[in-house]
C-alpha positions as CSV (number, residue, x, y, z in Angstrom):
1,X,22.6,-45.7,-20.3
2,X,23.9,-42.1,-19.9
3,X,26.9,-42.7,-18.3
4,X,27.7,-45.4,-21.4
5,X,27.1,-42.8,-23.6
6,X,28.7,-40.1,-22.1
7,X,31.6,-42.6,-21.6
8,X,31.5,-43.3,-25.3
9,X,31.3,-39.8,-26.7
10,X,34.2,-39.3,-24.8
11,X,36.6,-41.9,-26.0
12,X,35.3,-41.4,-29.5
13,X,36.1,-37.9,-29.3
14,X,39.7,-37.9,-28.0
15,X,40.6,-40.9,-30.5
16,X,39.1,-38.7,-33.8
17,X,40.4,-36.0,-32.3
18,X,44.1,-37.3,-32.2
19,X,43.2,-38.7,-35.8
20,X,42.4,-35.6,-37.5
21,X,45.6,-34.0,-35.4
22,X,47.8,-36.6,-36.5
23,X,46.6,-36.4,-40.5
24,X,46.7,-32.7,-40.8
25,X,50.1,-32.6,-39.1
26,X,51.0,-35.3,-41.7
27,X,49.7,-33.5,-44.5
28,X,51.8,-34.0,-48.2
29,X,51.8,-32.2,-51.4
30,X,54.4,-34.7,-53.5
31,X,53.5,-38.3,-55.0
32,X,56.0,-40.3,-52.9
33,X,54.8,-39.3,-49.6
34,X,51.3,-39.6,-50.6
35,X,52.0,-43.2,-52.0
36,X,54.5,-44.5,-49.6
37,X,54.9,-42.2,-47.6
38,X,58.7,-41.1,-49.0
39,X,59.9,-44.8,-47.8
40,X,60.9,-43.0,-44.3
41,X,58.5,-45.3,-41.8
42,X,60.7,-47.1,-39.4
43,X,60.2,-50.8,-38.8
44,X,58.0,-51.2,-35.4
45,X,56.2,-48.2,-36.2
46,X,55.1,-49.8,-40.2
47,X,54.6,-53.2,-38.2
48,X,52.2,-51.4,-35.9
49,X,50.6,-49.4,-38.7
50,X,50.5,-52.7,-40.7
51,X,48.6,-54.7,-38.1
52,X,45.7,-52.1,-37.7
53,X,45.5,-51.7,-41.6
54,X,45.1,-55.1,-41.7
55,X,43.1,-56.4,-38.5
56,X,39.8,-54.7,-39.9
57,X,36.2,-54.8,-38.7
58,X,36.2,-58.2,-39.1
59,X,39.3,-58.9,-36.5
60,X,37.8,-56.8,-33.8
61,X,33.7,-57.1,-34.3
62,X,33.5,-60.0,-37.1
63,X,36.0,-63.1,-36.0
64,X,35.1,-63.3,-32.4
65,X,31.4,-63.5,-33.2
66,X,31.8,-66.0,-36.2
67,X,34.0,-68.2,-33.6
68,X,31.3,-67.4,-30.6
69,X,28.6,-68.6,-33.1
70,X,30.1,-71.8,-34.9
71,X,33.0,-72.7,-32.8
72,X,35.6,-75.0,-34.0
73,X,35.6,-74.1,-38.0
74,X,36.1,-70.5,-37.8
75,X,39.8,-71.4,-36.6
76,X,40.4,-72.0,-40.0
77,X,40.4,-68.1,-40.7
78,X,42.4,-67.5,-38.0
79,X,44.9,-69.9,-38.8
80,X,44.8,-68.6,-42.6
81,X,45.2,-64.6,-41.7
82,X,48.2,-65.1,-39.2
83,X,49.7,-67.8,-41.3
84,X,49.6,-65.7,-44.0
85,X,51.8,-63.1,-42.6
86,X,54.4,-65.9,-42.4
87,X,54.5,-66.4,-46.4
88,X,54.4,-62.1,-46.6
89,X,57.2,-62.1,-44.5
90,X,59.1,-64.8,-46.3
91,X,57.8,-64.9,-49.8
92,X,56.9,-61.3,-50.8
93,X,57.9,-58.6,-48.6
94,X,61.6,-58.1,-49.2
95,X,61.2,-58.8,-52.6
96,X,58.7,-56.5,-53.7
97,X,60.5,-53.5,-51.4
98,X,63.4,-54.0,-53.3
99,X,61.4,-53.7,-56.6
100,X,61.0,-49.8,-55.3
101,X,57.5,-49.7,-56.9
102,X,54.6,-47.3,-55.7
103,X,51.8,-50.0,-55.8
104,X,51.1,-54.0,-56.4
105,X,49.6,-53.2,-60.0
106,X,52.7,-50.7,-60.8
107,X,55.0,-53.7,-59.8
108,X,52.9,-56.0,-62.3
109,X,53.0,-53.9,-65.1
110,X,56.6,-53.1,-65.0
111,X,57.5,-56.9,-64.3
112,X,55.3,-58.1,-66.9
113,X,56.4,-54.9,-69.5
114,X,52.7,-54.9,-70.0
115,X,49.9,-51.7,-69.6
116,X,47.7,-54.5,-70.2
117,X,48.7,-56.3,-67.0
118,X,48.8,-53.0,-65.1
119,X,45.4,-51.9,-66.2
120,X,43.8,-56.1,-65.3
121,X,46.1,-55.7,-61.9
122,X,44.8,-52.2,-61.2
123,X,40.7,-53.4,-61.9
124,X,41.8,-56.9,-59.5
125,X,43.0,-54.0,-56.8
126,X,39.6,-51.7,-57.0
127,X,37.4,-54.8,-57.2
128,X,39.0,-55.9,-54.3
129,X,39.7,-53.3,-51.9
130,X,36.1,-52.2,-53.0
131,X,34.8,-55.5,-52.0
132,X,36.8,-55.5,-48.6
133,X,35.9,-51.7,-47.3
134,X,32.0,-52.6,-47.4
135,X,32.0,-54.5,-44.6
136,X,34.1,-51.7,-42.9
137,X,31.5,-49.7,-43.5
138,X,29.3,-51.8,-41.5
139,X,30.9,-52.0,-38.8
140,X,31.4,-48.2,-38.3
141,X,27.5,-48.1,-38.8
142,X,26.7,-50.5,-35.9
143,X,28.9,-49.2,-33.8
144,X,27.2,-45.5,-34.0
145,X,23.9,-46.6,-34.6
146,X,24.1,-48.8,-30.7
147,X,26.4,-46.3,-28.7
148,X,25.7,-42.8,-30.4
149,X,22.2,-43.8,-30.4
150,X,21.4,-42.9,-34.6
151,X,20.4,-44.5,-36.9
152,X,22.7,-46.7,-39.0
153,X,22.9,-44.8,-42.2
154,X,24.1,-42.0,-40.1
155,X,26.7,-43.7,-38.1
156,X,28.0,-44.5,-41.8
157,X,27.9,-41.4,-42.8
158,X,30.0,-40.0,-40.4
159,X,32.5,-42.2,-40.9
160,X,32.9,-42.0,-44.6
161,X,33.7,-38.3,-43.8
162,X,36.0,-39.2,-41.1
163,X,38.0,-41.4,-43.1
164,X,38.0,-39.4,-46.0
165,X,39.1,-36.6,-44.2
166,X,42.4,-38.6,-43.1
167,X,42.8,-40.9,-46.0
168,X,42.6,-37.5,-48.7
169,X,44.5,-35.4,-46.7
170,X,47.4,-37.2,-45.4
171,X,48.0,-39.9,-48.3
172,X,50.4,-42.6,-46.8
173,X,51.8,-40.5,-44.4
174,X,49.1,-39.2,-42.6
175,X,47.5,-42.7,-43.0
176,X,50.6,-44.4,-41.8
177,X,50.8,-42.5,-38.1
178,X,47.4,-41.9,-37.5
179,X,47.3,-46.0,-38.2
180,X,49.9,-46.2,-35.3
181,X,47.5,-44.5,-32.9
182,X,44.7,-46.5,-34.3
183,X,46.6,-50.1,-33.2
184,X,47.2,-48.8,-30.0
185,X,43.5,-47.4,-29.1
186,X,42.1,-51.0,-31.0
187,X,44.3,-53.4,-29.1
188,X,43.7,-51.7,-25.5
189,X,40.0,-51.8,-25.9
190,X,40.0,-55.6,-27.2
191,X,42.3,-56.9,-24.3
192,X,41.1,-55.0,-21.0
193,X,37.8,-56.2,-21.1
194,X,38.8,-59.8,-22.0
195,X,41.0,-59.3,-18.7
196,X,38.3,-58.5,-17.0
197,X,35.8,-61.1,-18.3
198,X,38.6,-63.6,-17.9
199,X,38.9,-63.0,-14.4
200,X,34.9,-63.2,-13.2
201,X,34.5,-66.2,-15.3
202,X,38.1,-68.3,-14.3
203,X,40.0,-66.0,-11.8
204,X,42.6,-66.2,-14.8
205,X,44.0,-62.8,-15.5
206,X,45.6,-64.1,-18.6
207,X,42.4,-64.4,-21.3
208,X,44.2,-66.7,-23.2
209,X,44.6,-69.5,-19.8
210,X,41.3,-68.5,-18.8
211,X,40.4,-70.0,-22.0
212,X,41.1,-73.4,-20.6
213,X,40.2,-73.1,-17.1
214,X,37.8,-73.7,-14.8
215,X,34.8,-71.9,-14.2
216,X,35.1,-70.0,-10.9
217,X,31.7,-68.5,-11.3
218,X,29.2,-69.2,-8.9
219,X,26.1,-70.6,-11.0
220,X,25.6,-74.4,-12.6
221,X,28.8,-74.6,-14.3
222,X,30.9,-73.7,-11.4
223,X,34.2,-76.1,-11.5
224,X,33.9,-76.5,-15.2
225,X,36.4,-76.2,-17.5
226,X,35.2,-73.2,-20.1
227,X,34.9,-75.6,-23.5
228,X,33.4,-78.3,-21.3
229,X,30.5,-75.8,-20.5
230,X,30.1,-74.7,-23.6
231,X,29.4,-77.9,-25.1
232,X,26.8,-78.7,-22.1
233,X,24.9,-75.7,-23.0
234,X,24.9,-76.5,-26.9
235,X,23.9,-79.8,-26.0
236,X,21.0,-78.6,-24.3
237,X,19.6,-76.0,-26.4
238,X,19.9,-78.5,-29.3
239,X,22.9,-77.5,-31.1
240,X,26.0,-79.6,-31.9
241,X,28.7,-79.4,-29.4
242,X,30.6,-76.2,-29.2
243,X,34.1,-77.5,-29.7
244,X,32.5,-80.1,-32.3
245,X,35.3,-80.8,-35.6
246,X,33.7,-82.6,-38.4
247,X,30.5,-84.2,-39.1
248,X,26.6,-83.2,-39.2
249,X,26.2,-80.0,-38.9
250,X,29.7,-79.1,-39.2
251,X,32.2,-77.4,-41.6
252,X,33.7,-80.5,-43.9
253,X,37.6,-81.0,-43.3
254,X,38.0,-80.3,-47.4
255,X,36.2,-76.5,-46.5
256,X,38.4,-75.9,-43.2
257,X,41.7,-76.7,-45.6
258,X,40.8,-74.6,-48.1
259,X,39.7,-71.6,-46.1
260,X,43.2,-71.7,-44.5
261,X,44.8,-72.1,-47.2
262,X,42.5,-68.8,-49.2
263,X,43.1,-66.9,-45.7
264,X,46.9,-67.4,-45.7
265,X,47.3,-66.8,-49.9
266,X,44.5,-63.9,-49.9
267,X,46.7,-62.5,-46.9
268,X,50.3,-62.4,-48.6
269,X,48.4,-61.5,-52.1
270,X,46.0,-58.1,-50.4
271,X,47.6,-54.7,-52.2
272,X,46.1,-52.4,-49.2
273,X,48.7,-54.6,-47.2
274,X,51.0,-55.5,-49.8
275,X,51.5,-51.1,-50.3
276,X,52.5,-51.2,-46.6
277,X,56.0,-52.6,-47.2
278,X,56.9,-50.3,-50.0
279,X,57.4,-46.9,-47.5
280,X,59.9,-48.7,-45.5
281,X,63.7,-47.2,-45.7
282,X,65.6,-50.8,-46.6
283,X,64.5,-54.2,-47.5
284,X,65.9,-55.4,-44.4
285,X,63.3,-52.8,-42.8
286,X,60.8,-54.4,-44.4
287,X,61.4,-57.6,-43.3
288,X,61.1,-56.1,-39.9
289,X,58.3,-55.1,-40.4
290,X,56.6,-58.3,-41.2
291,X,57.9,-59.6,-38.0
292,X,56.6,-57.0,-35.9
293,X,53.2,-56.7,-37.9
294,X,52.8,-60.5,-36.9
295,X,53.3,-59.9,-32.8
296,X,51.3,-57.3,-32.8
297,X,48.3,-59.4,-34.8
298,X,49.5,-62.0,-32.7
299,X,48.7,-60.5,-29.3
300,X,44.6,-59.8,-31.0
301,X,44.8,-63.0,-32.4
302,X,45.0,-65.1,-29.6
303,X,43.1,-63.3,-27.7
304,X,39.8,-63.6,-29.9
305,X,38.9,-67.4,-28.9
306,X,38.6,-66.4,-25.4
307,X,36.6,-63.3,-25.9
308,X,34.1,-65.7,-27.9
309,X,34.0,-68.3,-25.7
310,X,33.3,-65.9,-22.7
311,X,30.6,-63.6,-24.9
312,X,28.6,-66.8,-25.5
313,X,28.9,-68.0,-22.4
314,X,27.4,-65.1,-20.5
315,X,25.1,-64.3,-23.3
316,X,23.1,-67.9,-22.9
317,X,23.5,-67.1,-19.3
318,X,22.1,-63.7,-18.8
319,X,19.0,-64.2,-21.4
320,X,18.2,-68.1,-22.4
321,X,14.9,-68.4,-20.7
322,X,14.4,-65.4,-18.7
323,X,10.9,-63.2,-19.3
324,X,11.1,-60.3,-21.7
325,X,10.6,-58.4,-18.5
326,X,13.5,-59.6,-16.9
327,X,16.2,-59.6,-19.8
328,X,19.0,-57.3,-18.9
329,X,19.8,-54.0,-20.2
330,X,22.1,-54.7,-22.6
331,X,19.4,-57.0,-24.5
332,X,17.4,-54.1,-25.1
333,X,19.8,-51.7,-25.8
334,X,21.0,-53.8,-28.8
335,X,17.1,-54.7,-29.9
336,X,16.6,-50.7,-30.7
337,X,18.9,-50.5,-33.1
338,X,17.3,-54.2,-34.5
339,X,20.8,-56.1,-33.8
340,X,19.3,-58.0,-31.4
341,X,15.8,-59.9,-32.7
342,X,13.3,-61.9,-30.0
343,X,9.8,-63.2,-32.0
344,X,7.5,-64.7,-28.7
345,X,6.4,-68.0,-30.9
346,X,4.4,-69.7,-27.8
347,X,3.2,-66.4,-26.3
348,X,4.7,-66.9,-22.9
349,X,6.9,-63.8,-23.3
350,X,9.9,-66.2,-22.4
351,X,13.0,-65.8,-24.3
352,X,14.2,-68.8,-25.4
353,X,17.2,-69.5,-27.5
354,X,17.6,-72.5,-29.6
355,X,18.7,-74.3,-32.5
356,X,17.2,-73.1,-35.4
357,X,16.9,-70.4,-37.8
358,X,13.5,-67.5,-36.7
359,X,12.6,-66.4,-39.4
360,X,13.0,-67.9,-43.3
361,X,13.2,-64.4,-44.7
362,X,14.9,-60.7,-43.2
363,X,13.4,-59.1,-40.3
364,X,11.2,-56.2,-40.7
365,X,11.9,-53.0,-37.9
366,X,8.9,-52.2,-36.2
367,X,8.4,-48.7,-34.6
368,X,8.1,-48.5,-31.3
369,X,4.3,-47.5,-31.1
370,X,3.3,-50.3,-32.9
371,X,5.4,-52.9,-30.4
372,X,4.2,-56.5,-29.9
373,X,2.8,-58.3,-26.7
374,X,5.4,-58.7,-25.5
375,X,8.0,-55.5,-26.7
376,X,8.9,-57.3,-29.7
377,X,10.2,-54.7,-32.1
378,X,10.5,-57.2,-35.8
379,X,8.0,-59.0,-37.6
380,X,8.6,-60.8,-40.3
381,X,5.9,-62.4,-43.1
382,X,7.3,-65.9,-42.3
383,X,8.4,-67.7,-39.4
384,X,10.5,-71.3,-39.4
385,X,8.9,-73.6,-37.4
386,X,12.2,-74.4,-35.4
387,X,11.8,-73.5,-31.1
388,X,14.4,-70.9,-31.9
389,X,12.9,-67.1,-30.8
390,X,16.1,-65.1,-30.4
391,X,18.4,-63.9,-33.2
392,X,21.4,-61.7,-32.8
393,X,23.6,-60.2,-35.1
394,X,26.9,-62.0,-34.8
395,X,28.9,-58.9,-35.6
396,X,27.9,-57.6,-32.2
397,X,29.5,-59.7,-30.2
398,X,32.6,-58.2,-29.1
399,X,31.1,-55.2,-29.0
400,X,28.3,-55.9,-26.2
401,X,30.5,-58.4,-24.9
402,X,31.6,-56.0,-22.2
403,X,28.1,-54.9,-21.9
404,X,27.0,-58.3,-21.3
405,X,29.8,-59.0,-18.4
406,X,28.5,-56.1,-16.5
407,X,31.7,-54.1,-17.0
408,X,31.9,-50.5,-15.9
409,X,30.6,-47.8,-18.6
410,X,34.1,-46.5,-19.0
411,X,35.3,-50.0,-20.6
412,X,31.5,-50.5,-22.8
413,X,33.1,-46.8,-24.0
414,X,36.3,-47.4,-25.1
415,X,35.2,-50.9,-26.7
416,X,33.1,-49.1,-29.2
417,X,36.1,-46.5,-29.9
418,X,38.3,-49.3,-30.6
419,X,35.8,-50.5,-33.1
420,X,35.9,-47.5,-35.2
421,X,39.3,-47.1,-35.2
422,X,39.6,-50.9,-36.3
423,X,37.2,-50.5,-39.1
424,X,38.6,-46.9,-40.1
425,X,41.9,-47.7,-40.2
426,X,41.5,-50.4,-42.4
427,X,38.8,-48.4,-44.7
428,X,42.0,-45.8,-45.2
429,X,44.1,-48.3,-46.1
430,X,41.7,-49.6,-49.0
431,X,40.8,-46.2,-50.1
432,X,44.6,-45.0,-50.5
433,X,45.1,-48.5,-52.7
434,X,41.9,-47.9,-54.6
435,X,42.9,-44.0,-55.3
436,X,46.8,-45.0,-56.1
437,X,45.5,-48.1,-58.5
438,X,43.4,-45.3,-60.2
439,X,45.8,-42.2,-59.9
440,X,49.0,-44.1,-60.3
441,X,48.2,-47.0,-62.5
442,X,46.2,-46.0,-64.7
443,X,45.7,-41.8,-65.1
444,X,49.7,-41.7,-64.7
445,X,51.6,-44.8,-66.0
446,X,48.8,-45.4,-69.4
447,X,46.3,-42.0,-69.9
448,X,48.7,-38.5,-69.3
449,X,52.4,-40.2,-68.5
450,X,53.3,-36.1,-68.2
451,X,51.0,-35.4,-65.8
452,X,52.2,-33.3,-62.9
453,X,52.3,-34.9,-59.2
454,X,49.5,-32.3,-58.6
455,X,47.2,-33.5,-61.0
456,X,48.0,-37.1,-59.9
457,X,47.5,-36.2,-56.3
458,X,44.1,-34.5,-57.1
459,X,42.9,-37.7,-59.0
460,X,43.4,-39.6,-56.1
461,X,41.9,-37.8,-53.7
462,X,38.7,-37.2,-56.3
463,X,38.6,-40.7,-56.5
464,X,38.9,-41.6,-52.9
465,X,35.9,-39.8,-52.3
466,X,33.9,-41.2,-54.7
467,X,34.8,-44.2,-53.5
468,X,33.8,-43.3,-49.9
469,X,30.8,-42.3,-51.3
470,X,29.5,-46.0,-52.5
471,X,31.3,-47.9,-49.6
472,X,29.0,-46.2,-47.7
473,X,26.2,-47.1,-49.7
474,X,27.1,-50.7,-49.1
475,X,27.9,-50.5,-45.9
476,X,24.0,-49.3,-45.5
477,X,22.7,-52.2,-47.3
478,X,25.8,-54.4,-47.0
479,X,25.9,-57.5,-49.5
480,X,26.7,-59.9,-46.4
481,X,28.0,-59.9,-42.7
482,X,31.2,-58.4,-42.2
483,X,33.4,-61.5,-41.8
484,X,32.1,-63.2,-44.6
485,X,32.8,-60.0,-47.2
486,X,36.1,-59.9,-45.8
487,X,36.7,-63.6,-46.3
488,X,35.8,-62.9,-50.0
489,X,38.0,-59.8,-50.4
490,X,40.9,-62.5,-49.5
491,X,39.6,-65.3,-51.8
492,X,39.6,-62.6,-54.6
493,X,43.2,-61.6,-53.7
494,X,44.1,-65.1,-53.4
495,X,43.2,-65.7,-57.0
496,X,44.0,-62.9,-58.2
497,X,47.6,-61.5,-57.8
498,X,49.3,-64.1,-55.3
499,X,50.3,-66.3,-58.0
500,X,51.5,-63.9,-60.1
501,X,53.2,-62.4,-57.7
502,X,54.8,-65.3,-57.1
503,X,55.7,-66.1,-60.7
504,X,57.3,-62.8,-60.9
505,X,59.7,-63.3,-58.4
506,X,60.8,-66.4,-58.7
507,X,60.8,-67.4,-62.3
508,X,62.1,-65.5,-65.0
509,X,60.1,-67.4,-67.7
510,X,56.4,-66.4,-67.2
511,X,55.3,-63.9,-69.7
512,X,53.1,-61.2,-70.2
513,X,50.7,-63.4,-71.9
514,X,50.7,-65.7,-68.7
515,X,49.9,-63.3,-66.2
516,X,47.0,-61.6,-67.9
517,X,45.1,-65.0,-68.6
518,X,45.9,-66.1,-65.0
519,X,45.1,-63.2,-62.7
520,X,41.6,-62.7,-65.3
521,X,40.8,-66.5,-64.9
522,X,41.0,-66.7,-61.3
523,X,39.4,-63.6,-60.7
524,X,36.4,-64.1,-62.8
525,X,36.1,-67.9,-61.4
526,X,36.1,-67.1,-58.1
527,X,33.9,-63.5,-58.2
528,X,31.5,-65.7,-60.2
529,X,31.5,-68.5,-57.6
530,X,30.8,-66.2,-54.8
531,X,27.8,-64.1,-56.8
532,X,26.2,-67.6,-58.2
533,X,26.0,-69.0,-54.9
534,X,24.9,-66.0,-52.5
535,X,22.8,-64.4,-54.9
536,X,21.4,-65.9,-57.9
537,X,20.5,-68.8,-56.2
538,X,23.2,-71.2,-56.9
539,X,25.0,-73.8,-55.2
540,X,28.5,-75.2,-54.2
541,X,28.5,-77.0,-57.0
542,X,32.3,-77.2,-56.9
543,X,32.7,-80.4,-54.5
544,X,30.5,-78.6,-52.2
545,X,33.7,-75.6,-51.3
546,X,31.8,-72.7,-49.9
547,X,32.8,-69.1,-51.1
548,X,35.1,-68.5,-48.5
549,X,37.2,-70.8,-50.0
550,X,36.9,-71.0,-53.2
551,X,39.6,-68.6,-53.8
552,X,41.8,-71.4,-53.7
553,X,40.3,-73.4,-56.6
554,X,41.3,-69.7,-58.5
555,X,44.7,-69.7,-57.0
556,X,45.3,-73.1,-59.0
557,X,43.6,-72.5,-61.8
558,X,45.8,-68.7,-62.1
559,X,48.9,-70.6,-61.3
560,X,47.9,-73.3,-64.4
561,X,46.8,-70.9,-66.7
562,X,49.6,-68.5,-66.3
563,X,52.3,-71.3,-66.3
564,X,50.3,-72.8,-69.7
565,X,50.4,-70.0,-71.9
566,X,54.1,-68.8,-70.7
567,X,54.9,-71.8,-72.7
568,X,53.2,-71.6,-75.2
569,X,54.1,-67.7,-75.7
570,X,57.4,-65.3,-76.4
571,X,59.4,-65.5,-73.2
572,X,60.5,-61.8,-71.6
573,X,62.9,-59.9,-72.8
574,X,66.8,-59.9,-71.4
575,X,66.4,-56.8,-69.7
576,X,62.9,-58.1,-67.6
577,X,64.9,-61.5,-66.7
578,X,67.8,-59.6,-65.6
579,X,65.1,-57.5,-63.2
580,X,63.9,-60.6,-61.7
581,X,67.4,-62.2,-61.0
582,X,68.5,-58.6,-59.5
583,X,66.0,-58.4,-56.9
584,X,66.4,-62.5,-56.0
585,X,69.8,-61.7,-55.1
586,X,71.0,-60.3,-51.8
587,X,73.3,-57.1,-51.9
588,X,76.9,-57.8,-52.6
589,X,76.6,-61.2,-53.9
590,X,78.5,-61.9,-57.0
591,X,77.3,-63.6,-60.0
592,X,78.2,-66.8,-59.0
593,X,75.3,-67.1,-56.8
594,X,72.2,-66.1,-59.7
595,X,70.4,-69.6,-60.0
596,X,68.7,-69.5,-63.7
597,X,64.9,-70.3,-63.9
């Protein structure tokens, strides 16, 4: 225990300490470094910045426990996210840099010669991002409140200062490099220990063939292939098989499409992401970018289905069935902090893990002088009647996965540093999009147009840390489990500016008028599709879509609307069409090659 803390303080101190280094040497007093950080960020290094502003909380701690818990539907949202980086790259990227704009809502407004549409794009962006950093929040919290050994509201705490420290002070700049190191701390702490798993479980240095291996393992399952075990154990605890598609218990085929689909449109459509490609020097850079943005996701990406498979593997393993007595360190270390629940049903102080829900309502925390028979440290006023006793917080996953392996200290250490700078880097991101969308959009371009890049510059950073302020409230009592507020950050962004992004580009004929009624309709039918259903009590009514993929259903119904009442209202002026088929056409083409929309 001390040497895993000591090990942790460690990393986590050397990693914020570069950080805060990095952001103060970074530090900017003028609007264009603060926004895009003067367009001077070289292609590898914006593709490496890009990647950790994108793979959040949810990429390192969230997707690997959704995938270790469900199996075979969670693919769908890694399918979406890294497919989505291939319509970015393609569709939106070069486009928008050569638009030269400061932020997504500055490009809609200017596009759509509307404040209106600025002012709807600029509450989309807020509402979003807002939305998204919560569940950043949440994971900073569990990673202090299990390795720095506080409680969780304090783990958030710290980070909310952290990140506003680097996100207020730097702007885009400081964001941008200190995002560089953040990759590089993430990506090393997510693939050694998969290494190292890979190679007790298969002998397979390579976590991504160890995936498909045999089991090398002494133990039951010995000679094995990994998937083929996993199914055996679901099996027998009750559960449908691990690598099960479609059917009872499973995620319909209609929901796996149109998660994808949401992932992959929410992706190309996310400002925080979208801001990225404005600070490169050229378009061509940009497109770089994109390219190198999606190796780098790539190498995390493919990683994460061996890391599940091999958490939930040893997991069952190590604790399914053993006496409290004998349950291994790392089961106990993650109860303290209530991450980990065990209820003892039948009173034989056996832990015993399967299919079934423990309790019908939220666990209650127990102090520690008040334990049960048995050590149990939650209670809870009703009990399901299923066999299951254990619960765990799927967002812990990856991070006691190394734990749970029996890996040396050193490498449980720099797994919960990666963590934080996963979910931090993102949580800059989103602030810096929620301050620019605030500062730029709105206090610049509609309130004071002569205000001074100061006054703009201390609006942002005022509003920054209000907003830090409430994401960590939510990330204290946080509205869902980190993967899933993700997923609807991306439905939202989906609905909400990918098609008129879209539109903009690539037709000259959609209007003001259009863009306004589209973005609001598919913002305000999806929003109200995920609320109704998770908290007022509703259902999928919608041909049973569940929320994280109902942003599609508002993707069509923006791209309808929009296209509707473009016909049915004044088309652009001259000068706006004349933008559009400017930035469609390479440099140094003649007018021979303009096609007319």
């Amino acid at each position: 225990m001390s040497d895993i803390f000591g090990w942790t303080i460690l990393w986590v101190g050397l990693s914020f300490g570069l950080y805060i280094y990095i952001a103060w040497r970074s530090r900017v007093s003028d609007a264009a470094s603060f926004y895009i950080a003067g367009k001077g960020v070289p292609p590898i290094a914006n593709g490496m910045a890009t990647a950790a502003d994108w793979m959040s909380a949810v990429s390192f701690i969230g997707l690997a426990g959704l995938v270790s818990f469900t199996g075979y539907w969670s693919s769908s949202l890694l399918m979406g996210w890294t497919g989505g980086y291939v319509l970015l790259a393609l569709l939106l990227a070069p486009y928008l840099r050569k638009f030269g704009k400061f932020t997504v809502p500055d490009f809609i407004g200017d596009r759509y010669y509307s404040d209106t549409a600025r002012l709807v794009a600029a509450a989309c962006t807020v509402f979003i991002s807002f939305t998204y950093i919560c569940g950043q929040m949440r994971g900073v919290g569990i990673v202090f409140s299990r390795f720095l050994h506080v409680e969780l509201a304090t783990g958030v705490v710290i980070g909310m200062i952290i990140v506003f420290f680097y996100a207020g002070l730097g702007g885009m700049k400081g964001i941008t490099y200190t995002q560089v190191a953040q990759y590089c701390v993430l990506i090393t702490a997510y693939v050694v220990p998969a290494i190292a798993i890979s190679m007790v479980i298969t002998g397979n240095p390579i976590p991504q063939l160890g995936f498909g291996s045999e089991i090398v393992q002494e133990g039951i399952y010995k000679g094995q292939y990994v998937l083929q075990a996993l199914d055996n154990i679901a099996l027998d605890l009750g559960m449908k098989e691990y690598t099960a598609t479609f059917g009872a218990g499973a995620s319909s085929k209609l929901n796996i499409l149109l998660i994808c689909f949401t992932m992959m449109c929410g992706t190309a459509g996310l400002p925080h992401v979208i801001i990225r490609f404005f600070t490169t020097p050229t378009v061509r850079d940009a497109r770089k970018s994109a390219g190198w943005a999606l190796l780098f996701i790539a190498i995390l990406y493919t990683t994460c289905p061996a890391v599940a498979a091999f958490a939930r593997f040893n997991m069952v393993n190590t604790i399914n069935d053993k006496s409290f007595e004998a349950a291994p360190s790392w089961f106990k270390n993650w109860e303290d902090p209530g991450l980990i629940v065990w209820v003892d049903k039948n009173n034989d102080g056996i832990i015993q893990y399967r299919n079934g829900k423990v309790f019908a309502g939220k666990p209650v925390l127990k102090p520690k002088s008040e334990l049960g028979k048995y050590g149990e440290r939650q209670v809870s006023n009703k009990l399901t009647d299923s066999p299951n006793e254990l619960y765990m917080d799927r967002d812990i996953m990856v991070l006691a996965n190394p734990e749970i392996g029996g890996l040396p200290a050193w490498v449980i250490g720099l797994v919960a540093a990666g963590g934080l700078a996963a979910a931090l880097s993102t949580a800059a991101g989103l602030l810096l999009a929620i301050g620019s969308s605030i500062s730029h959009d709105l206090y610049f371009r509609v309130i004071n147009k002569e205000a001074s890049e100061q006054k703009r510059l201390l609006v942002a950073r005022v509003v920054i840390g209000i907003s830090v302020v409430c994401a960590g409230w939510f990330g204290i009592h946080p509205p869902g489990f980190v993967t899933q507020v993700v997923a609807w950050a991306f439905g939202m962004a989906a609905a909400s500016f990918f098609p008129v992004i879209i539109l903009g580009i690539f037709t000259t004929s959609t209007t003001k008028e259009g863009a306004v009624a589209g973005m609001a309709t598919g913002m305000i039918f999806t929003a109200a599709y995920i609320i109704n259903t998770t908290y007022l009590g509703g259902t999928t009514w919608f041909f049973g879509i569940n929320t994280m993929g109902i942003g599609a259903i508002g993707l069509i119904l923006n791209f309808t609307v929009a296209i509707t009442v473009s016909r049915f209202t004044a088309p652009p002026p001259q000068e706006i069409q004349d933008m559009v088929q400017s930035v469609r056409v390479p440099r140094g083409a003649g007018a021979a090659v303009q096609i007319h929309t």
